[in-house]
Every structure is written in C-alpha cells, then in structure tokens.
C-alpha positions as CSV (number, residue, x, y, z in Angstrom):
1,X,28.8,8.4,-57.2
2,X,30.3,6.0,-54.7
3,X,32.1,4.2,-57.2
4,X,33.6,7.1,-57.8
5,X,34.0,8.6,-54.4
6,X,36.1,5.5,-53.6
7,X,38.7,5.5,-57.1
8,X,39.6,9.1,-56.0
9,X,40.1,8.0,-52.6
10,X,42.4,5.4,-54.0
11,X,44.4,7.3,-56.7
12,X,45.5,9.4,-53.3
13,X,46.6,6.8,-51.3
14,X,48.9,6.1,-54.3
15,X,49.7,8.5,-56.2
16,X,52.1,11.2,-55.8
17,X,54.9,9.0,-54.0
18,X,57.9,10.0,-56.3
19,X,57.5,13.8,-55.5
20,X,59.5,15.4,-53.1
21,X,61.5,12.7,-51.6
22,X,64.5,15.6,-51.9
23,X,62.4,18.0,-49.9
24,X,63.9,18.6,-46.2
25,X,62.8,17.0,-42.9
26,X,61.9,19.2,-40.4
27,X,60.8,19.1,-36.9
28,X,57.5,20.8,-37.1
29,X,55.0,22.0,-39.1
30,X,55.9,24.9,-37.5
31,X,59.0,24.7,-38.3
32,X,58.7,24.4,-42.0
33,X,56.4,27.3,-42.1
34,X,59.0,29.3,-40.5
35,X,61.5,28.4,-42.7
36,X,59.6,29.4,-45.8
37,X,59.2,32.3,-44.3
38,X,62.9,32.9,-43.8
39,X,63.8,31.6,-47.4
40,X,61.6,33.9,-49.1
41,X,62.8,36.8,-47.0
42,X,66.5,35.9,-48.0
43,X,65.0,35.3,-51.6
44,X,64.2,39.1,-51.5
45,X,67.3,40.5,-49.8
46,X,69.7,38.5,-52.2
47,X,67.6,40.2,-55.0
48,X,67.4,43.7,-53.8
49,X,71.3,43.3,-53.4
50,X,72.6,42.2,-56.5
51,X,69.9,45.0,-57.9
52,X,72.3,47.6,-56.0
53,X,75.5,45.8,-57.2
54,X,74.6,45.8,-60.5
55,X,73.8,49.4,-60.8
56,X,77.2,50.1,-58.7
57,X,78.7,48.1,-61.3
58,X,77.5,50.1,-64.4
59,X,78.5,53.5,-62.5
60,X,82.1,52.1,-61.5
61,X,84.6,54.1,-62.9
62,X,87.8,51.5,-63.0
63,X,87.6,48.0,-64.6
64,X,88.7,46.1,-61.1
65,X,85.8,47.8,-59.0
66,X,83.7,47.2,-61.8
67,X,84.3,43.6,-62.0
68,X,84.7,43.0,-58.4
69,X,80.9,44.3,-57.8
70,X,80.1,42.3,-61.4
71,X,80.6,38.6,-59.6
72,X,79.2,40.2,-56.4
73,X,76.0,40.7,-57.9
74,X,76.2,37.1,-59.4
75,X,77.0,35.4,-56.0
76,X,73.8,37.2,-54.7
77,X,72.2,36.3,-57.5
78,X,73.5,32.6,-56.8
79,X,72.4,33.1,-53.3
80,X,68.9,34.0,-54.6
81,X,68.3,30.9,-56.2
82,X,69.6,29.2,-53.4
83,X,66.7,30.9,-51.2
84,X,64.4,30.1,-53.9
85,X,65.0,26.2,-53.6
86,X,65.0,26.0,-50.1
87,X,61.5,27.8,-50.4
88,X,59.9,25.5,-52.7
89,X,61.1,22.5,-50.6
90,X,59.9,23.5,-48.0
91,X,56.8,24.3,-49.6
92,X,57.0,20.8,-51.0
93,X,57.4,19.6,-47.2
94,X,54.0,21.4,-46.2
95,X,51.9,19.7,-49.0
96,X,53.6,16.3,-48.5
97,X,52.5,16.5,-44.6
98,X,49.3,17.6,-45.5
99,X,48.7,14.8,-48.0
100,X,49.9,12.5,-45.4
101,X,47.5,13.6,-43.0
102,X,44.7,13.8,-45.7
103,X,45.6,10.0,-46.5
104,X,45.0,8.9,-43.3
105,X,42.0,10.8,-42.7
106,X,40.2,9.4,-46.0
107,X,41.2,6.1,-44.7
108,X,39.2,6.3,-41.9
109,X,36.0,7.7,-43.6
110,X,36.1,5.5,-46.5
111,X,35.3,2.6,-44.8
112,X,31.8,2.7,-44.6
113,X,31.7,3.7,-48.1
114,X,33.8,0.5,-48.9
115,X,31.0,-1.6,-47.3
116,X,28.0,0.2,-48.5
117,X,29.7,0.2,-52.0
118,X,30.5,-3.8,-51.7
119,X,27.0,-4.3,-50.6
120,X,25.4,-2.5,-53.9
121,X,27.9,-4.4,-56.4
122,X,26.1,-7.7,-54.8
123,X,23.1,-6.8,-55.2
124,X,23.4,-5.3,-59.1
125,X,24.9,-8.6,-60.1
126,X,21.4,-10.5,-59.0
127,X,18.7,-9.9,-62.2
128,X,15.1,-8.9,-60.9
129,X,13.6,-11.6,-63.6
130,X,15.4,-14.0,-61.5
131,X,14.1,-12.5,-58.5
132,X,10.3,-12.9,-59.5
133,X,10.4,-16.6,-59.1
134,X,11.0,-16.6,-55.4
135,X,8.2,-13.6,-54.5
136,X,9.5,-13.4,-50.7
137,X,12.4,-12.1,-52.4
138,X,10.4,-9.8,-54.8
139,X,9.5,-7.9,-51.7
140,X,12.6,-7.8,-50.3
141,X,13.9,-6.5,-53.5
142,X,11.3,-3.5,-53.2
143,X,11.8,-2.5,-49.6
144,X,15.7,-2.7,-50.4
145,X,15.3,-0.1,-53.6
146,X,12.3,1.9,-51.4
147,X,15.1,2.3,-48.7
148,X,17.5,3.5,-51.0
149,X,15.8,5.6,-52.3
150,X,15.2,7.4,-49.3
151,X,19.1,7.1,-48.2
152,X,20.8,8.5,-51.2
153,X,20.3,11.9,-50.1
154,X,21.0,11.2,-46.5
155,X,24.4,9.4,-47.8
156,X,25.3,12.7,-50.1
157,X,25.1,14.8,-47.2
158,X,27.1,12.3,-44.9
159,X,29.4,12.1,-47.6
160,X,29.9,16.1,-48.2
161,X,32.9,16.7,-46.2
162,X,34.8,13.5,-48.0
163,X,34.1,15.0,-51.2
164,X,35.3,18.6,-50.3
165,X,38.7,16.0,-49.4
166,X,38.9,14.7,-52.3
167,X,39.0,18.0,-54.2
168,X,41.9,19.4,-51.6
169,X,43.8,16.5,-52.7
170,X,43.5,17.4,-56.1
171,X,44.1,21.2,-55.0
172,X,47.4,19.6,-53.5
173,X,48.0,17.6,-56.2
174,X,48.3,20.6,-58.2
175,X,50.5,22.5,-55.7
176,X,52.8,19.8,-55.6
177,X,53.0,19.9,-59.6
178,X,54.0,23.6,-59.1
179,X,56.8,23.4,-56.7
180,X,58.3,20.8,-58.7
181,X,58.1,22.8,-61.5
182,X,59.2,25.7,-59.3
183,X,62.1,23.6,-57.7
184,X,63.2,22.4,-61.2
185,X,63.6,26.5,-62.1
186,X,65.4,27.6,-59.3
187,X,67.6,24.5,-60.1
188,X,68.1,25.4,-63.4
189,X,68.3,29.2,-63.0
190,X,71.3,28.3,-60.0
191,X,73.5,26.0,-62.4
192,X,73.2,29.1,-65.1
193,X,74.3,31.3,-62.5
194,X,77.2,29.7,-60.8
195,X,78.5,29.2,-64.6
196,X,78.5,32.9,-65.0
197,X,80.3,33.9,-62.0
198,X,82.8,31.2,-62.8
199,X,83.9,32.9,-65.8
200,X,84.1,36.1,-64.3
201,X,86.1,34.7,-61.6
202,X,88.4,33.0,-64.2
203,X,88.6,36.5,-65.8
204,X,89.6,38.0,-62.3
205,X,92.1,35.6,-61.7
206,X,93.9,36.0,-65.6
207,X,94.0,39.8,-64.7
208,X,95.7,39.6,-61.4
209,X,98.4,37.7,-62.3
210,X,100.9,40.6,-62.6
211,X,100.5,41.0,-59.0
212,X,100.5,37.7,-57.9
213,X,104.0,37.3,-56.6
214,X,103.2,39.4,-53.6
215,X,100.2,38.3,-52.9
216,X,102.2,34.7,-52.6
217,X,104.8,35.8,-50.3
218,X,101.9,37.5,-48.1
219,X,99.9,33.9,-48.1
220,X,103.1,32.2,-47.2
221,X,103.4,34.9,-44.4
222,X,99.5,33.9,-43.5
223,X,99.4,30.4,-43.6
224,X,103.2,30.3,-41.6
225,X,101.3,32.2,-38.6
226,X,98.6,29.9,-39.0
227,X,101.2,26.8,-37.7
228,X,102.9,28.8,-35.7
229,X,99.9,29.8,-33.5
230,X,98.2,27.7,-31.4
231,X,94.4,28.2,-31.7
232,X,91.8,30.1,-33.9
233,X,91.8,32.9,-31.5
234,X,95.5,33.1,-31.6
235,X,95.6,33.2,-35.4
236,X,93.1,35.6,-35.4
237,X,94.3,37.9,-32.6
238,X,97.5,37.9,-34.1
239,X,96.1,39.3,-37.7
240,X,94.5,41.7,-35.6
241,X,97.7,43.0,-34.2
242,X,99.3,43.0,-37.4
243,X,95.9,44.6,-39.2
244,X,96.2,47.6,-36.3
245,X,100.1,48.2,-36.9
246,X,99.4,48.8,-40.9
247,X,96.9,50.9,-39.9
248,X,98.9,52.8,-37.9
249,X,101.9,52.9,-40.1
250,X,99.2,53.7,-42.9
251,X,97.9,57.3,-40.4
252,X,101.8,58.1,-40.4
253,X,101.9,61.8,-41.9
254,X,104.2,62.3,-44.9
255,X,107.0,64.3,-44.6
256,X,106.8,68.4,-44.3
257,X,108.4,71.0,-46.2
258,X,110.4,73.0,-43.7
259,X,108.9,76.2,-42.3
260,X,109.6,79.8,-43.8
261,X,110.2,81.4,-40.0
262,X,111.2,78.1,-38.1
263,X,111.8,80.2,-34.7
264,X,107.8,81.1,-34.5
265,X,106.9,77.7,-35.1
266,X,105.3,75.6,-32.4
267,X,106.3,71.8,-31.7
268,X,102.7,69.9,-30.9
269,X,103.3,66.7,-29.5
270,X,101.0,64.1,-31.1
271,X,100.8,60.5,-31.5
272,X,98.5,57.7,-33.5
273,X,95.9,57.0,-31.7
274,X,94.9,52.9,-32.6
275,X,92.2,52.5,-34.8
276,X,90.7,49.9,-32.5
277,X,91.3,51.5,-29.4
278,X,87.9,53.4,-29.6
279,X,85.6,51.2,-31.8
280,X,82.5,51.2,-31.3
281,X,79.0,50.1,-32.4
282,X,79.8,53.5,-34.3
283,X,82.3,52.2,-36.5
284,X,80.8,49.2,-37.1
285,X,81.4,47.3,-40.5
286,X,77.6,48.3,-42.2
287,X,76.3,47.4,-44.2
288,X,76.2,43.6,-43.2
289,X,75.1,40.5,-44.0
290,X,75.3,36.9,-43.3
291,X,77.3,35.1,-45.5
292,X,75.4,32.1,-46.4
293,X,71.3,31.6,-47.0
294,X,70.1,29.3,-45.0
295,X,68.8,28.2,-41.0
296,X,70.5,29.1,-37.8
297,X,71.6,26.3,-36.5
298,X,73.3,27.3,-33.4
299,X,73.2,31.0,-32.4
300,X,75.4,33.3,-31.0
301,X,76.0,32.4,-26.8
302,X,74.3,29.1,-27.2
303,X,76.2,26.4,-25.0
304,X,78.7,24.0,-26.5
305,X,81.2,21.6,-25.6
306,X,84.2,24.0,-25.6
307,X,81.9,26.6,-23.8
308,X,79.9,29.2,-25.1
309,X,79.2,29.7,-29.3
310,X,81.0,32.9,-30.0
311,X,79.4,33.3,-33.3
312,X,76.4,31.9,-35.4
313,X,76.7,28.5,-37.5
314,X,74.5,28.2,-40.8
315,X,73.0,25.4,-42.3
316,X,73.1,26.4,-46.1
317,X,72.4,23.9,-48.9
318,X,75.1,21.6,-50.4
319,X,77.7,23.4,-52.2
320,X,76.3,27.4,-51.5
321,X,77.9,30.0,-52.3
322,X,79.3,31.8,-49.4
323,X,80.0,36.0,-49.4
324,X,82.0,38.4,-47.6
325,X,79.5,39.7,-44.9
326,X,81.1,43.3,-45.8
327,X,83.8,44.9,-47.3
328,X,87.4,45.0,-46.1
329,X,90.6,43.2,-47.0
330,X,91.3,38.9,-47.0
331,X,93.5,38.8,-44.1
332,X,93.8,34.7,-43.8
333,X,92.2,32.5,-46.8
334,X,93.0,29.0,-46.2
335,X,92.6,25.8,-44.4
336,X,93.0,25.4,-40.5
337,X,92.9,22.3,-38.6
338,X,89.8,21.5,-37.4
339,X,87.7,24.2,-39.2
340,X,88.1,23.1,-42.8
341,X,88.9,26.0,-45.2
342,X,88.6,29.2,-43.4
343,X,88.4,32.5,-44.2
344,X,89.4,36.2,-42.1
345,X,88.4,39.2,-43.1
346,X,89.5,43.1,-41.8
347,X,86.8,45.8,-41.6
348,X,88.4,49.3,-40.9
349,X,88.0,50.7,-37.4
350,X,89.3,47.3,-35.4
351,X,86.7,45.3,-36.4
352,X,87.2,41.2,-38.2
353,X,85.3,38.6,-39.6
354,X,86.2,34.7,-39.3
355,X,84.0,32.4,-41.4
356,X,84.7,28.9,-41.1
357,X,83.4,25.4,-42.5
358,X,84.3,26.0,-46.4
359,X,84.9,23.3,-48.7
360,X,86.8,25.8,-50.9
361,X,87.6,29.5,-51.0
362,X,88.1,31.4,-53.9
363,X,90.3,34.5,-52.2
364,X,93.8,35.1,-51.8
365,X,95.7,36.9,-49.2
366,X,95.5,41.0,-49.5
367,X,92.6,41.2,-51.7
368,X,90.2,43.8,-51.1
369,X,86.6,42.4,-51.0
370,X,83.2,44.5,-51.5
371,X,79.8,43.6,-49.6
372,X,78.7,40.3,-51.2
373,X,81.9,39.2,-52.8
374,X,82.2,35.5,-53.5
375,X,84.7,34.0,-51.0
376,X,84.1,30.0,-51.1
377,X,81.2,27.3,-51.3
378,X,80.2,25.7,-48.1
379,X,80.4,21.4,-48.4
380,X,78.8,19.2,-50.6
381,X,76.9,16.9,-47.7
382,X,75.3,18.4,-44.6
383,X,77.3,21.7,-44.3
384,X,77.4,23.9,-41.9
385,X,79.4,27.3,-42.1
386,X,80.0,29.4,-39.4
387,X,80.7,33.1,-38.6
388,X,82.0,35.0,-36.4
389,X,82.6,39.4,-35.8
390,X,85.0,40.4,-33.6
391,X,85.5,44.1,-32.0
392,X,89.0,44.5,-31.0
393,X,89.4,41.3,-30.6
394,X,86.3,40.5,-28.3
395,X,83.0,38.4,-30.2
396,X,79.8,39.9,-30.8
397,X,76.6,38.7,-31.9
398,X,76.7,39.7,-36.1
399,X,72.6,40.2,-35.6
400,X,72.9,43.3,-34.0
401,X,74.4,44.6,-37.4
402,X,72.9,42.7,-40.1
403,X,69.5,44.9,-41.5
C-alpha cells in the first residue's frame, strides 16, 4: 500500500508538465477566478447576440441589411469562441496552481512514508531461514513483525488525508484533460468561424464595388483631415463638426408647393435646432457593447501619463475580432500616428465612438455599420484596444451604457 502510495505521489510530481504552458499568468488566484467569470459571461452575451442577428437576418427584407447582420452574427459568433478560450485557460490556470500547490504539499508528507517504505524494502530482502541461525535476531524479527502489526492500522489512518490527495490529483488530472480538450474546441470552432465571415466579407466587398468611387474620394477627404489636424481630439472634433452639419443639412425641409390663399398665410420663423445641442443620456447610442472580449486593463478616469484615461483599454486575445459597439456610420477608418489603425464611428443624436489599437480594419469611409459589425482585429502579440464614447464632443465612461 505504501509502495503504492509513494508511485502516485511520484507520477504527480512529473506528470502533466506539457499541459497548459499557453494558459495565461495572472496575479491572483483571485484574479483568475474572476476572469473565468467574466469570460463565460461574455461567452453568453456573444451568444445571445449573434442568436438576435441571426434571426434579424432571416427577417431582413433587402440583401445589404441582410448581409450586413449575416457577418455580424459571425463576428459575435467569433467573439464567442474567443470567450470560450480565454475561459478554459483560465480554467487551465486554476488547476495548474492547484497542482502546484498539491505537489508541494505531497512533498512534505511523503517523507516519512519514503523512510518507513525504505526501511520495509531492507528488511524483506533478509530471509527468516537466515535469520534462525543467529536467535537474538529471531526475536528481533518477531517484535519487528508484532509491531507492525499493530502499526498498519495506525499508518492507514495517518496516511488518510494523503490518499484523499492523491485521488484530487487524479480528479485534476482529469480536469486538466478536459480543458485541453475544451481549449482544442474553441480553437477549432474559432478558425472555422473567422473562415466564414471571411467569405462573407469578401462577398460584401465584390458587391460594393459599384459604389466604391465615392466612398474613395470620402476616405481621401478622411485621412487628408487626419494630417491636417494636430491630435486625436482634433480629428475627432472636427468629424464631429462635420457629422452635426450633415445632420443638419439632412433636417432641411424640402421645398413647398405654393399656397392656394397666400395673403392668409402665416410666416413662422424657425430654425434647425443641432442634433447635439440637447443630447442626453436619452439619446444615447443603445444598445451597446464593448467591442472586444477580454480584461479591462485600464478603466475609464484612471491616471496616465498624458493625464486622465478618457476611455477604457481592453486586453483581448491575439488577433480578436473587434465590433462596432453600435450602429451608426464609419466616419474615420484608418491608421493615425501613434494609435495604430483606428477606427471613428457616428451614433445619431451627437454622440461618437473612437476605437483604437487595431492591427487592421475591415471598414471604409461612409459605411453604415449595425450593432456587432466586424470592424478590424486587434494585434497579433500582446494587444490592447481601446475605446472611447464621446457626447458632443465631451468623454464618458461607455459602462454606463453597455447592458
């Protein structure tokens, strides 16, 4: 039983040390346990909402609003996946601390056993006929197997709680087998995915090229402003300005026929009022969502170098897709010093959205996004992708208005 107790003991202190050297490093147990939590939750969401897109889909009565809620339903379906990985590495995380911790502790209580074990091997390799020509140690041969008699129950009890460890390590064992296998699923399941939306994309892109000539000229326009300016809040102010004006020009009345009995009619003196002269929490962009799955790495008002974070940065996984947190219309799609490829998008009633840190974007100038629409993938090593809603101008935290 010993014997036996000690192999297991061993096969743990060696075995599983190719698993889950990709899992992630994180502070805490705590930590890790908190960001299971959040994966699975975004797991969920990203489910529920390509559900929703998918049935918007089959009800859409044009083929361009059909297809444009067809890839966003993949890119949350892609985003899914993503949360599903995270989740199982950092499931995979949790085991591997708890095995490391069980290591150590089996360590420490398998030494006695190593001794009492080393002692028994001695004494089985010496026969008992040799043992009757010397008679002192005849006797000492039947105290020896009189007191072990008596201590093999005492050194099963002592020895309980090391057994119920050696069957959690084969418990864990176990669990580590099924986040692999879960890990290796969710891989899978996102290369299959990203394929799919790939094609649709391509589709999307063979479609629009009858209107692609104006679409230049209005990038051209975008990325011109974009040098001209001399910061991100410059840039993004001045799309705002510009965003407000076609607003305006859009709330024009058309012209009216002339009336029967002009001398009875009344002049009313009216203007346009600006859209975001009165937004409020009211007309807020809903609803809304983050664009990427993954940890908050700096919130919104935390301190920084240039002064205080007027958004949220995102720590997705390598290469994720990124979304449009809500519907509206690309304003800026491109790359800006400093902030990689970058990505602005107007909400109706004076409200914008600037996501940054994207290692490519898949919208142009003047498209009209839905909720969820793929705009980019974040980096391919240690990305971070960050977001920021703007009311008129001013920054507000987007977790008031995400659900």
């Amino acid at each position: 039983m010993h014997r036996a107790l000690l192999l297991a003991g061993s096969a743990l202190l060696f075995a599983a040390a190719a698993w889950g050297q990709s899992a992630p490093q994180f502070d805490s147990s705590a930590e890790t346990r908190e960001a299971l939590v959040q994966a699975l939750a975004e797991s969920r969401a990203a489910e529920a909402r390509s559900q929703t897109l998918e049935a918007e889909a089959a009800l859409a009565e044009n083929s361009a609003e059909r297809a444009a809620r067809e890839s966003a339903a993949l890119a949350a379906r892609i985003q899914q996946a993503e949360a599903g990985i995270a989740a199982a590495r950092a499931r995979m995380a949790i085991v591997d601390k708890e095995r490391d911790d069980l290591r150590e502790m089996l360590g420490e209580e398998q030494r006695p056993l190593v001794r009492l074990t080393a002692a028994l091997q001695q004494f089985s390799r010496r026969p008992v006929a040799l043992s009757v020509l010397r008679p002192g140690e005849v006797r000492d041969l039947v105290y020896l197997r009189s007191m072990l008699h008596n201590t093999v129950p005492r050194v099963r009890v002592s020895t309980a709680g090391l057994r119920n460890q050696l069957a959690r390590a084969a418990e864990l064992r176990r669990e580590a087998g099924v986040a692999a296998e879960t890990l290796k699923a969710e891989e899978q399941s996102l290369g299959e995915r990203r394929a799919a939306l790939a094609k649709v994309e391509t589709r999307e892109r063979l479609a629009a090229r009858a209107v692609a000539s104006e679409a230049s000229r209005e990038a051209d326009r975008a990325l011109a402003l974009s040098e001209q300016v001399r910061d991100l809040d410059g840039l993004v102010d001045e799309l705002d300005r510009a965003a407000a004006l076609r607003q305006r020009l859009a709330a024009l009345p058309g012209p009216k026929l002339r009336p029967a009995a002009p001398e009875g009619s009344v002049v009313v003196d009216g203007g346009i009022a600006d859209a975001a002269s009165d937004a409020g929490d009211s007309n807020a962009p809903s609803p809304y969502i983050l664009p990427v799955t993954g940890r908050t790495l700096v919130g919104f008002g935390a301190p920084l170098d240039a002064g205080l974070s007027q958004g949220l940065t995102l720590g997705p996984l390598a290469g994720a897709q990124v979304v449009a947190p809500a519907s509206g219309r690309i304003a800026f799609a491109g790359p800006y010093r400093g902030y990689g490829q970058i990505v602005i998008i107007e909400h109706s009633g004076g409200w914008t959205s600037l996501v940054t840190g994207l290692a490519g974007k898949t919208v142009t100038v003047g498209e009209e996004v839905v909720l969820g629409s793929p705009i980019g993938v974040a980096g391919p090593s240690r990305p971070s992708v960050s977001l920021e809603l703007r009311r008129g101008g001013e920054p507000v935290n987007p977790l008031h208005y995400t659900g």
